[in-house]
C-alpha positions as CSV (number, residue, x, y, z in Angstrom):
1,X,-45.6,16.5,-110.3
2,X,-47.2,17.3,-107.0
3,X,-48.3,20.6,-109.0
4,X,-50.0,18.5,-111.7
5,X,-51.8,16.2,-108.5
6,X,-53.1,19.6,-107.0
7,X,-54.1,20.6,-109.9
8,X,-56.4,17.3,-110.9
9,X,-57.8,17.5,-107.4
10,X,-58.8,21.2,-107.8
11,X,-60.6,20.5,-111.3
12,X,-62.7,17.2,-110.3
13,X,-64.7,16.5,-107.2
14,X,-64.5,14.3,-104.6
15,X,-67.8,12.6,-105.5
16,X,-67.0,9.9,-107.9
17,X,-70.8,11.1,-109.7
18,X,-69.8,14.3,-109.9
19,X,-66.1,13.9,-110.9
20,X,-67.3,11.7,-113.8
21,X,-69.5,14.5,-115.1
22,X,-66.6,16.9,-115.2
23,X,-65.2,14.5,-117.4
24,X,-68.0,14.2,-119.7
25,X,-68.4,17.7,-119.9
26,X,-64.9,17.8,-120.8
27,X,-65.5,15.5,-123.8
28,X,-68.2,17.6,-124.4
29,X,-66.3,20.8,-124.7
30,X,-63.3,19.3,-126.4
31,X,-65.8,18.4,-129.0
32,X,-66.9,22.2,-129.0
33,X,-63.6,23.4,-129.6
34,X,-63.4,21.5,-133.1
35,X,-65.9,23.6,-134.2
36,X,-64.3,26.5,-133.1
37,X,-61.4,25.3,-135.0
38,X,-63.0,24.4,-138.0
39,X,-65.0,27.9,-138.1
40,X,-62.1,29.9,-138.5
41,X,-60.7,27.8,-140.9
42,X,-63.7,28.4,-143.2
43,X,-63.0,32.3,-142.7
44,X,-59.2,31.6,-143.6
45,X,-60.0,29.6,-146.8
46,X,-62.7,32.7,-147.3
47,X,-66.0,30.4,-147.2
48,X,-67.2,32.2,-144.2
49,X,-67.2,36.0,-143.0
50,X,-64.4,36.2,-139.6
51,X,-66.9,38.2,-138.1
52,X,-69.2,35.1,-138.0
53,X,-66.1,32.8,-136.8
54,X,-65.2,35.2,-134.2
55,X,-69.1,35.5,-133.0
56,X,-69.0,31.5,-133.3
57,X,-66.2,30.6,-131.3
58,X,-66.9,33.5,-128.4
59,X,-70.1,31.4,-128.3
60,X,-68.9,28.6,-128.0
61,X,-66.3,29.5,-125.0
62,X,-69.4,31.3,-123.6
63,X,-71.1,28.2,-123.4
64,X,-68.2,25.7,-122.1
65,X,-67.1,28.7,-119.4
66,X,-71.0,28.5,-118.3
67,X,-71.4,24.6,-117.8
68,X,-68.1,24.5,-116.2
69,X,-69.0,27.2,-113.1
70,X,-72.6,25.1,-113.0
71,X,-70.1,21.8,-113.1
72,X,-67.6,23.5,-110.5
73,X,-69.7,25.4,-108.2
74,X,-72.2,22.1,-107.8
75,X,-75.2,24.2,-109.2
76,X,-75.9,20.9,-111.7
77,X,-76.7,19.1,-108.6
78,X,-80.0,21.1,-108.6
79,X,-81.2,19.9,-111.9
80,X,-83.1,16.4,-112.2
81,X,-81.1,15.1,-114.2
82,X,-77.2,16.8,-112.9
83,X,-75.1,15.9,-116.1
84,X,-77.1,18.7,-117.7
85,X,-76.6,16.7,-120.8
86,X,-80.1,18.0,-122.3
87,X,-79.2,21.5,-121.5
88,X,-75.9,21.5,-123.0
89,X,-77.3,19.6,-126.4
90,X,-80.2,22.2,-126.2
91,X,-77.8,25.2,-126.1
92,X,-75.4,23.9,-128.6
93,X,-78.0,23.3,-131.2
94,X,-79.3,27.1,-130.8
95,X,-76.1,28.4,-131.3
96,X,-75.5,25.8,-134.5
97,X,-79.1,27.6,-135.9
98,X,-77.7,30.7,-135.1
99,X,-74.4,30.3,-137.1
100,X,-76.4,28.7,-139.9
101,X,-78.3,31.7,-141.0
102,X,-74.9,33.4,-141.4
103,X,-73.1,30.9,-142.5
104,X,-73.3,31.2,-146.5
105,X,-72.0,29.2,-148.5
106,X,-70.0,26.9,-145.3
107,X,-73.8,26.5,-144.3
108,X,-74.2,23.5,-145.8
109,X,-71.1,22.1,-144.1
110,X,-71.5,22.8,-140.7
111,X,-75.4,21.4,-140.8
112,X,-72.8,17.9,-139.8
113,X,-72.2,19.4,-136.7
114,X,-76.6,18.8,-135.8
115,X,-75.6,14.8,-135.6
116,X,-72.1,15.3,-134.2
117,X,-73.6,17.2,-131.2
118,X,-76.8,14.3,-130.8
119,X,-74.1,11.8,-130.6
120,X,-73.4,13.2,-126.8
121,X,-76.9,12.2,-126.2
122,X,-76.9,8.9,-127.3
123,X,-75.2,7.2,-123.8
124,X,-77.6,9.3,-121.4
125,X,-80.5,10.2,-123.1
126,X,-83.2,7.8,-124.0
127,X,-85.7,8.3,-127.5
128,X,-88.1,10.5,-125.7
129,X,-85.6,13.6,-124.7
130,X,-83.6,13.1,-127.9
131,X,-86.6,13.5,-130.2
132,X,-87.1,16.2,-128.6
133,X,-83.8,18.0,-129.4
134,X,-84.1,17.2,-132.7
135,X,-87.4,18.6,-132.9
136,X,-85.8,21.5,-131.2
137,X,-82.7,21.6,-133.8
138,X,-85.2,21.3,-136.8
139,X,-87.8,24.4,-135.2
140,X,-84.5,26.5,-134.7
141,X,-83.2,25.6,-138.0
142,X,-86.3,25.8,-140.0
143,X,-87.1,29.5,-138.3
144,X,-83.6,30.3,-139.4
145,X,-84.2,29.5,-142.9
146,X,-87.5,31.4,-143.2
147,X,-85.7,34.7,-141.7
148,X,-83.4,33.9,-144.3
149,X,-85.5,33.4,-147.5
150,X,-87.2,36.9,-146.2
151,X,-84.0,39.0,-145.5
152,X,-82.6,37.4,-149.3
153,X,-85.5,36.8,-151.7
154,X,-82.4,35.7,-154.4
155,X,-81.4,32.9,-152.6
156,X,-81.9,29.5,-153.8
157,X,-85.2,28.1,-152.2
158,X,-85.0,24.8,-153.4
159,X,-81.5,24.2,-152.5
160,X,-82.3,25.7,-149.1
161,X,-85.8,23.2,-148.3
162,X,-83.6,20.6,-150.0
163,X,-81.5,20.9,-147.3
164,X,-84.1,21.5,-144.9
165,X,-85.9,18.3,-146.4
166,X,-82.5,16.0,-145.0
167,X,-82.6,17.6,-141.8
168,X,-85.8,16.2,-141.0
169,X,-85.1,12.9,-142.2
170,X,-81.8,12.5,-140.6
171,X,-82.3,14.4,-137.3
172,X,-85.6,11.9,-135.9
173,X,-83.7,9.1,-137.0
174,X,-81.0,9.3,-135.6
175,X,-82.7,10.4,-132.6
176,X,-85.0,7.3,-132.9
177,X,-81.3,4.9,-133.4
178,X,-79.5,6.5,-130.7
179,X,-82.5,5.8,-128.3
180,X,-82.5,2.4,-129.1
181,X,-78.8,2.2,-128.6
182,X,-79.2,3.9,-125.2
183,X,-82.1,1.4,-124.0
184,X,-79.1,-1.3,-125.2
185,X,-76.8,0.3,-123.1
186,X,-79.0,0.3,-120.1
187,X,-80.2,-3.0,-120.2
188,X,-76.5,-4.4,-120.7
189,X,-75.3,-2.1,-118.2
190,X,-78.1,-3.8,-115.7
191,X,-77.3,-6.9,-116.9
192,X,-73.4,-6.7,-116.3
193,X,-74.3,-5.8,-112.9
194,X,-76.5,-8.7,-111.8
195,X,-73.7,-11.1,-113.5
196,X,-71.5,-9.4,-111.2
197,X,-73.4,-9.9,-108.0
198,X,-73.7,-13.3,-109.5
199,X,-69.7,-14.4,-110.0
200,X,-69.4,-12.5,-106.6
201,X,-71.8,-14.6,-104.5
202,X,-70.1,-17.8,-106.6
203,X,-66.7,-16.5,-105.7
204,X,-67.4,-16.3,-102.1
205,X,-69.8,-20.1,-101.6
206,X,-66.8,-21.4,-104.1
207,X,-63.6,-19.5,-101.6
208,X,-65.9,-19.5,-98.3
209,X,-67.6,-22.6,-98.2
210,X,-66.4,-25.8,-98.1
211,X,-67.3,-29.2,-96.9
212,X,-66.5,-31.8,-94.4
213,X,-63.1,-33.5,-95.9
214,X,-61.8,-30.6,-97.2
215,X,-61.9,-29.2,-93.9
216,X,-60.4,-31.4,-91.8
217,X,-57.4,-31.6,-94.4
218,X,-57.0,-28.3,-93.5
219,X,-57.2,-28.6,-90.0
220,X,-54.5,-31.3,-90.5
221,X,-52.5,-29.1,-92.0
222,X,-52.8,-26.1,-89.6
223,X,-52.0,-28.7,-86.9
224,X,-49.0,-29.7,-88.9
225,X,-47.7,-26.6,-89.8
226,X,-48.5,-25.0,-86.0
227,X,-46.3,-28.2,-84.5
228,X,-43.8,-27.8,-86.6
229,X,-43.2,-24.1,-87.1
230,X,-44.4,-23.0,-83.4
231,X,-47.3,-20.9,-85.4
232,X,-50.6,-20.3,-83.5
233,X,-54.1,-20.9,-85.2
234,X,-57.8,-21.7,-84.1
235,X,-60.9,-23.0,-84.6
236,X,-64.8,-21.4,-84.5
237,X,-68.1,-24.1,-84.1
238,X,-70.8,-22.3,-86.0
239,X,-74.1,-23.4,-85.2
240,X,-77.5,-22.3,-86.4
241,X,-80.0,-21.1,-83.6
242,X,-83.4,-22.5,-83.6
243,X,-82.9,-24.2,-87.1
244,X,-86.2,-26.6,-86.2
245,X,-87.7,-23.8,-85.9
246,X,-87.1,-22.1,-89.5
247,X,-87.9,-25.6,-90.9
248,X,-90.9,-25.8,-89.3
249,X,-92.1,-22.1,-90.0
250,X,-90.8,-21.6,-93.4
251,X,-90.2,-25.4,-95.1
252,X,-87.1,-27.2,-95.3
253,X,-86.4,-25.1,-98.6
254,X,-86.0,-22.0,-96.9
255,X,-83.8,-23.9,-93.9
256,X,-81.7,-25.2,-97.4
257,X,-81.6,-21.7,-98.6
258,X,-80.1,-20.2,-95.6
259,X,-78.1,-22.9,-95.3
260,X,-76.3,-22.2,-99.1
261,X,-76.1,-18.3,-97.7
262,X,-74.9,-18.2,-94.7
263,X,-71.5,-18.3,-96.1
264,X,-71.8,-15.6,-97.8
265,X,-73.2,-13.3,-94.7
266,X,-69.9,-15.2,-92.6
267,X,-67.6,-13.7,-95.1
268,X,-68.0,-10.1,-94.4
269,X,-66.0,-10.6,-91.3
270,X,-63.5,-12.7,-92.5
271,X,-59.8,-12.6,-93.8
272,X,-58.8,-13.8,-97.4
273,X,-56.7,-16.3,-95.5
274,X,-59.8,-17.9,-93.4
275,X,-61.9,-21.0,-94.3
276,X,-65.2,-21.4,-93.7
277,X,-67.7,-24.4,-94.3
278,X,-70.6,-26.6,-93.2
279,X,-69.1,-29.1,-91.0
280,X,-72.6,-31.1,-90.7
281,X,-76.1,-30.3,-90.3
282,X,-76.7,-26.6,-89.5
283,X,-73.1,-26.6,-88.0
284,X,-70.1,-24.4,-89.5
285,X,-66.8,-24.9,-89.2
286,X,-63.8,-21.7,-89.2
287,X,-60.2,-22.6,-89.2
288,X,-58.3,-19.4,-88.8
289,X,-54.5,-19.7,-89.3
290,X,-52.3,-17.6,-88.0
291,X,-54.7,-16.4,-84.9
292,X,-54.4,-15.9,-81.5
293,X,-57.5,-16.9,-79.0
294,X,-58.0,-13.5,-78.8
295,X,-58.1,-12.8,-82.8
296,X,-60.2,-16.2,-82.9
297,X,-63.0,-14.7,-80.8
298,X,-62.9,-11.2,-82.4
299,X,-63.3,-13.0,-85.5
300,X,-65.6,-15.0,-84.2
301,X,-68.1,-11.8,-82.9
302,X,-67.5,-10.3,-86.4
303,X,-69.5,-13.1,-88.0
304,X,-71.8,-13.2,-85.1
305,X,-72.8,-9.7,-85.7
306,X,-72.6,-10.2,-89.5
307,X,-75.0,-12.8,-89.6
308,X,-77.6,-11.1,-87.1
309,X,-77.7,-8.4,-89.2
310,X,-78.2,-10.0,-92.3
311,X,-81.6,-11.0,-93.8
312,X,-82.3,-13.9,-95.5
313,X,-84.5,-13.8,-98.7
314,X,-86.2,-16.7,-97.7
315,X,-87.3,-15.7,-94.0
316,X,-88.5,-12.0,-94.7
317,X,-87.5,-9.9,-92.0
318,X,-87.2,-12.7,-89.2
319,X,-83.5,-12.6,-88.5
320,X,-80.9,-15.5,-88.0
321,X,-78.7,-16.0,-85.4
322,X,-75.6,-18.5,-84.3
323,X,-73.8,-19.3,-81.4
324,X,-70.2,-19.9,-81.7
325,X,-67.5,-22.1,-79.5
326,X,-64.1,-21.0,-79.7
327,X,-60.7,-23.1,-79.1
328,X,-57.1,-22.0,-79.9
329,X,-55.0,-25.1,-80.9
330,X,-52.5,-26.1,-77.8
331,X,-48.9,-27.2,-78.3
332,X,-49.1,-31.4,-79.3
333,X,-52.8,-31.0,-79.4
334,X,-54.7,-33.5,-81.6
335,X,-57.4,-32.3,-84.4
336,X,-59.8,-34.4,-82.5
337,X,-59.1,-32.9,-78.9
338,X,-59.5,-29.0,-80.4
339,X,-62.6,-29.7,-82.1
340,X,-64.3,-31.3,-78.6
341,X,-62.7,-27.9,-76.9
342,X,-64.8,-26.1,-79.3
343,X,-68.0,-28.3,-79.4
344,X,-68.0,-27.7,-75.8
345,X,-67.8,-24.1,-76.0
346,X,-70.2,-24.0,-78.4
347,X,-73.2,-26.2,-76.1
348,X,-72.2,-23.6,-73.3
349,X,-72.9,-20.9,-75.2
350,X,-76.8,-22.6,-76.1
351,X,-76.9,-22.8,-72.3
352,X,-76.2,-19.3,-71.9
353,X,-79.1,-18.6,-74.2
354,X,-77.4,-18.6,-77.6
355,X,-76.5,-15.6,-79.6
356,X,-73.2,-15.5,-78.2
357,X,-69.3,-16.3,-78.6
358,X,-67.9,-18.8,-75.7
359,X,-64.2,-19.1,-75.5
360,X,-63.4,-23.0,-74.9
């Protein structure tokens, strides 16, 4: 097993981008291989020379041994776009024009394998590069059947421009379908990811932020549980600094907006187990079960620095800051009494200058 591990580490990167390459490219040249396979079955069943399977499928490895050093050695990370998926398309079409004009009579088979190689286009390509490889597949093909018609003046012309003929109705569209698809998939993909911030930002208001009653039920039954199971917990007295001021420069929307965000800035320093809410006016309140005084004001200076660093859609770049009073419940300690411990804490601290954590 740990063999197997080694191995998988060896093969894909590191770098979650370029790992998932590897693995596209591995699709890719799975794919490859069924052409292989179905090449020398044409020259078992006699439709096809083995000299042209054998040139085929050493082509083919050829190829799938190139991308994978570019893939392996990180030499695709100098390309604009690193999945090389336009290079690989490009080079398997070639060799699919090359096989055609020795193909014979499997030719008209293996002209299935033009779409089936598109298809790996269709997820990263958009309409503009994937018209281009099919112009690129009908040039190559159509230059293929001219050298043919010359080097074998008895073959049939018609069947061969009737062929010719489907090329260049399938190839465009399905270059022009599978960019629509791909501008599908992108605006989904967006799409899933803005929902996702969404539910996200929801999760953490509808975990995070709470209001008055519910938290004093919880402070209750902290208090209850810290009485009758010896358990420590405490308390943080969020307060916005200078929230007049944000008011008066920005409207009381803006002071509403940060307001509904702030939570979600406080979260980023805070356990699944904390809860956090407005407990009135621009004042938050953080019950935090379980902790110490010294846990309580390390928590406390997390979502200090949190919220500093934040920025606020609302305000531009102006900043927001709090000032926090910290209490740790005492043994037959009221609800009431720890709050007040706080509080005070808290109005020391916007002596001090706000900005700041004050133990209480």
């Amino acid at each position: 097993m740990s063999e197997l591990l080694s191995g998988s580490n060896a093969l894909f990167s590191r770098d979650e981008s370029q790992a998932l390459r590897m693995r596209r490219y591995l699709m890719a040249a799975g794919t490859s291989l069924l052409l292989c396979l179905t090449l020398l079955f044409f020259a078992f069943v006699e439709r096809l020379p083995w000299r042209v399977a054998i040139e085929g499928t050493a082509g083919v490895l050829g190829l799938i041994l190139l991308f994978f050093v570019l893939f392996r050695s990180g030499l695709n990370l100098r390309f604009s776009d690193p999945s090389l998926t336009t290079e690989q398309l490009g080079a398997a079409l070639l060799l699919l024009a090359y096989l055609m004009a020795h193909a014979g009579a499997a030719r008209s088979s293996l002209v299935l394998f033009y779409p089936v190689a598109m298809l790996f286009g269709v997820l990263r390509l958009n309409s503009r590069r994937l018209m281009a490889l099919a112009f690129l597949a009908l040039a190559a093909h159509g230059t293929m059947l001219a050298l043919l018609m010359a080097r074998e003046p008895l073959l049939d012309r018609g069947a061969l421009l009737a062929e010719f003929a489907v090329l260049i109705v399938v190839l465009p569209w399905f270059a022009a379908m599978g960019g629509y698809v791909n501008r599908l998939r992108t605006r989904l993909s967006d799409s899933n990811r803005d929902l996702k911030r969404a539910f996200d930002r929801i999760e953490q208001l509808a975990v995070r932020s709470y209001n008055r009653r519910f938290l004093m039920d919880c402070l209750a039954g902290e208090r209850s549980r810290a009485e009758r199971l010896g358990t420590a917990f405490a308390v943080c007295l969020v307060d916005l600094d200078h929230f007049k001021a944000i008011n008066d420069d920005f409207g009381h929307a803006a002071g509403d907006a940060v307001l509904m965000e702030l939570p979600v800035f406080a979260a980023a320093g805070l356990r699944a187990i904390d809860v956090f809410g407005r407990f009135g006016g621009e004042e938050f309140l953080l019950v935090l079960p379980g902790a110490t005084l010294e846990g309580a004001r390390a928590a406390a200076e997390r979502v200090r620095r949190s919220i500093e660093a934040a920025r606020f859609p609302a305000l531009g770049e102006r900043p927001v800051t709090v000032t926090i009073g910290v209490a740790e419940h005492g043994k037959g300690e009221d609800v009431a009494a720890l709050l007040a411990r706080a509080d005070r804490a808290l109005y020391a601290g916007k002596a001090r200058g706000r900005n700041c954590v004050v133990i209480g």
